[in-house]
N, C-alpha and C positions, 0 to 999 in steps of 0.2 A: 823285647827289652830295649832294644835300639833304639825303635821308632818313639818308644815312649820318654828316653832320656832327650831325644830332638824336641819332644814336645814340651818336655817343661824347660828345656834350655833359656836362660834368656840373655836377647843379644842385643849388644850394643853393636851400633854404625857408625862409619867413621866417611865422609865426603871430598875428596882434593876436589875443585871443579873449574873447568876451565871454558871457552867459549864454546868449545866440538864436542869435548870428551869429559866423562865424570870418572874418576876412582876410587873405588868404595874397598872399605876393609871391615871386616866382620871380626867383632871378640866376644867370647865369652864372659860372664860375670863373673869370671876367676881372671878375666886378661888373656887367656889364652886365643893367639891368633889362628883364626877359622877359616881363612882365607883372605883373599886383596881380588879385584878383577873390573873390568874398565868397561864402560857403557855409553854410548852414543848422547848426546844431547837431543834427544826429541822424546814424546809421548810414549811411545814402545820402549825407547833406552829407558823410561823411569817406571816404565812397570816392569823391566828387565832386571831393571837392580833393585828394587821393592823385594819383587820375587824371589830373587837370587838369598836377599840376605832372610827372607821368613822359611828355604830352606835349611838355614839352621837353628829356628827353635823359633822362639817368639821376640817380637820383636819389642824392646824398651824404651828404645831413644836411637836417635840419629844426629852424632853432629855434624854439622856443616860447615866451608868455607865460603864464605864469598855470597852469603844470603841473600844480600842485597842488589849482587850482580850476577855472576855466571850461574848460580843455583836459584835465580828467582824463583825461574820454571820448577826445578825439581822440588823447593820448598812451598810454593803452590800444590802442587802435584802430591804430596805428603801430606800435609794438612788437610786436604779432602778426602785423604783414606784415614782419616784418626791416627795419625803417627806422629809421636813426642818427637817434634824438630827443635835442636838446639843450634848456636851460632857460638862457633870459632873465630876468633876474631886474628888471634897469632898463632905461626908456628912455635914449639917449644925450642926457644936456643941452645938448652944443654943437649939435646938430641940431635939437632941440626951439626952440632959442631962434632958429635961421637960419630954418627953413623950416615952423614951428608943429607942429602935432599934428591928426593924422586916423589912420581907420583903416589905409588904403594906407600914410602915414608907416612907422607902425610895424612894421609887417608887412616891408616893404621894412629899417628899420633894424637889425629883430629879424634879419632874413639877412646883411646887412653885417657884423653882430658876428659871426654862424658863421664868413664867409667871411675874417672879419681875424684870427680866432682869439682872441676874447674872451670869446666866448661858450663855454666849456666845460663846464659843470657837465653833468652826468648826473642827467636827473629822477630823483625817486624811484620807486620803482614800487609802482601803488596796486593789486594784483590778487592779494594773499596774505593772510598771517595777520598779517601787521603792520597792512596797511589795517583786518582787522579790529576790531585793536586798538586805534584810531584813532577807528574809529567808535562802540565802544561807551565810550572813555575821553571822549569830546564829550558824549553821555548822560549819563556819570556827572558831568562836570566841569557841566552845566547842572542837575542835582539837588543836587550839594553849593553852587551859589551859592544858590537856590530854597532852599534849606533855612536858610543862613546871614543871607539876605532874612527869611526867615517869624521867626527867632528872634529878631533886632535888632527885627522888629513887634512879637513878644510881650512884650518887655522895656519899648516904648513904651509899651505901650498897658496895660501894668499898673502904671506909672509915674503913668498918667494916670486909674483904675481909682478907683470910689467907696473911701474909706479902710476900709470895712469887708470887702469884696474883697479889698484888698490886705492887710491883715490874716490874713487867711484863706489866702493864698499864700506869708505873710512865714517860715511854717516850714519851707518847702525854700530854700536858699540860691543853687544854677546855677539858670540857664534852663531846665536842661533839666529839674531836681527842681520848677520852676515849672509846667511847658507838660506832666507828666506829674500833676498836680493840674487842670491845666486840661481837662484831661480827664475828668475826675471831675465837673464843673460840670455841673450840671442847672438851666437856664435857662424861665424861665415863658416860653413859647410868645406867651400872651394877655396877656402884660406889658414886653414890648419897646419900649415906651414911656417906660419908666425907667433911668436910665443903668446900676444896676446889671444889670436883667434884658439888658440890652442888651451890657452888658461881659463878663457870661458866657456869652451867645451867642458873641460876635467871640473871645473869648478860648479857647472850645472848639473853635471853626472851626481857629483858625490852630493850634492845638496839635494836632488831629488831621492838617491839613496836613504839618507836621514828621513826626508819624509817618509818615505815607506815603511821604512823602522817605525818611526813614531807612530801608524797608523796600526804597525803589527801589535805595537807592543800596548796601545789602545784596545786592544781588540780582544787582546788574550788576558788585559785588566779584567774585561768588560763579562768574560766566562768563569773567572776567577772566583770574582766578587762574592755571587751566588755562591758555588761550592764550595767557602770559607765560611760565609756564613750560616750555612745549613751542616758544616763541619764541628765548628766551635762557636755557636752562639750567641755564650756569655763572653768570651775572650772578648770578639771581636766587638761588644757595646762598653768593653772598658776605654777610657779618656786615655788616647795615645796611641794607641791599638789600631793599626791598620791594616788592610786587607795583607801586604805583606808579609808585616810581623806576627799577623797569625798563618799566615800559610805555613813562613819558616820553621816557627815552631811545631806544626801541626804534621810538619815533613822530619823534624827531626825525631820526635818521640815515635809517631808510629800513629796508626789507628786501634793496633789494640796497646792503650796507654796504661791498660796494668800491669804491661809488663816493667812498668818502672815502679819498683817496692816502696819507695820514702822519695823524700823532698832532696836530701843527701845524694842518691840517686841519679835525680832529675840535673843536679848541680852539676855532677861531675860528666854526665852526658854533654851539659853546656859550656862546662871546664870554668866553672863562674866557682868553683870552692876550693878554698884555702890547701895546700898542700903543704905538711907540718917539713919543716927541715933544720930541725933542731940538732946541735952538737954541745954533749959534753952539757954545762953550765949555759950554754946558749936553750935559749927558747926563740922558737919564731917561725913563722909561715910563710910561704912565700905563694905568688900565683900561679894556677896554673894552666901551662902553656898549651895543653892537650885538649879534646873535647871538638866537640862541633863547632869548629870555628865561625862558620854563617851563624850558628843560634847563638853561640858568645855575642857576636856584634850586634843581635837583636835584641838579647839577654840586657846587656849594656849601653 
């Protein structure tokens, strides 16, 4: 009679999860807590806590923390065994504030919202041409800051540059007809002692710097390209539409894009819809400030 109430049992999963360690809590579909217990972050740890929680009945749903980052793996790792993974997005504050914060806490709160039906969202899934695109858009988006860093240096530091230097630079007008001169500077090795031999050292440094930027950041256009448009199509033959702005978009929603229900939805994912903040005899909306802010500024 045991074995056969574990069998029709059915459980809900609850996920803390951190860079090392994951903490999983098992309930019942009455809520009753089944247990809490913590698992390694690698392949064995996620067939360790799979297994742990289908010893107590069958398994319904699992929500998660942090899907997108410290559980990528274990929400990879679930969705290949056919298991309903949901996303947690916040701890609950009225609980946080009664009973503090650990890892069991959460773990245990993260299945509470499954099982009260709060917890709905559908991760995104990080195992296609979108994640690809995701990953090499981080690349590109850490060379175009590096780059935009190196050129605000160049502009200081030629600001700062013996007068006869700057003189010598003052006949290209951009940064970049500067840091393309500065490239040309041939610096006495044996005289870096003097501020100029010295200014045309740092000043060639960081201007061949830029260019290397710009050659990275060419490069990882040039991979991009492709896999945007073999991602999204039509987006990317609409007027306006560029390689960019369809990646952004194509990183924000996800690759499986049904998990956005309506167009309402899609808004508030981009924080591009109205939020009602009416009092009393007042009517009115205000915007709102939440949402994906990279896809708001694409949105917009």
């Amino acid at each position: 009679m045991h074995s056969m109430t574990q069998q029709d049992r059915l459980v809900i999963g609850g996920v803390d999860a951190h860079a090392d360690t994951h903490h999983a809590a098992a309930l019942d579909d009455r809520g009753a807590l089944l247990g809490t217990q913590q698992f390694p972050v690698s392949t064995p740890g996620y067939r360790q806590l799979l297994g742990w929680l289908r010893r107590f009945g069958g398994v319904d749903a699992i929500a998660v923390e942090s899907t997108g980052a410290y559980a990528a793996g274990l929400v990879r790792y679930l969705r290949r065994r056919g298991v309903r993974v949901l996303e947690v997005n916040q701890p609950d504050a009225h609980t946080r504030r009664r009973r503090g914060k650990d890892d069991p806490i959460d773990a245990e709160m993260a299945a509470r919202l499954a099982l009260a039906g709060k917890a709905t969202t559908i991760p995104k899934r990080t195992d296609g041409i979108v994640e690809s695109i995701r990953q090499l858009r981080v690349a590109r988006e850490s060379a175009v800051k590096a780059r935009t860093a190196a050129l605000v240096q160049l502009g200081e530091l030629i600001i700062t540059a013996p007068q006869e230097l700057r003189d010598q630079l003052s006949t290209r007008k951009t940064l970049r007809g500067k840091a393309t001169l500065c490239r040309r500077l041939r610096p006495a090795a044996r005289e870096l002692g003097t501020p100029t031999q010295a200014a045309k050292f740092a000043l060639r440094s960081i201007s061949y710097r830029i260019g290397l930027l710009d050659q990275e950041i060419a490069t990882l256009d040039q991979q991009l390209r492709p896999l945007v448009r073999t991602a999204a199509p039509r987006t990317t033959q609409l007027l306006g539409i560029s390689t960019q702005h369809a990646g952004q978009l194509l990183v924000t929603v996800g690759e499986n894009i049904e998990r956005l229900r309506s167009e309402p939805s899609y808004a508030a994912l981009c924080g591009t819809n109205p939020i009602p903040a009416s009092s009393g005899k007042t009517r009115r909306h205000r915007l709102n400030y939440r949402g994906n802010r990279d896809a708001n500024r694409t949105c917009t």
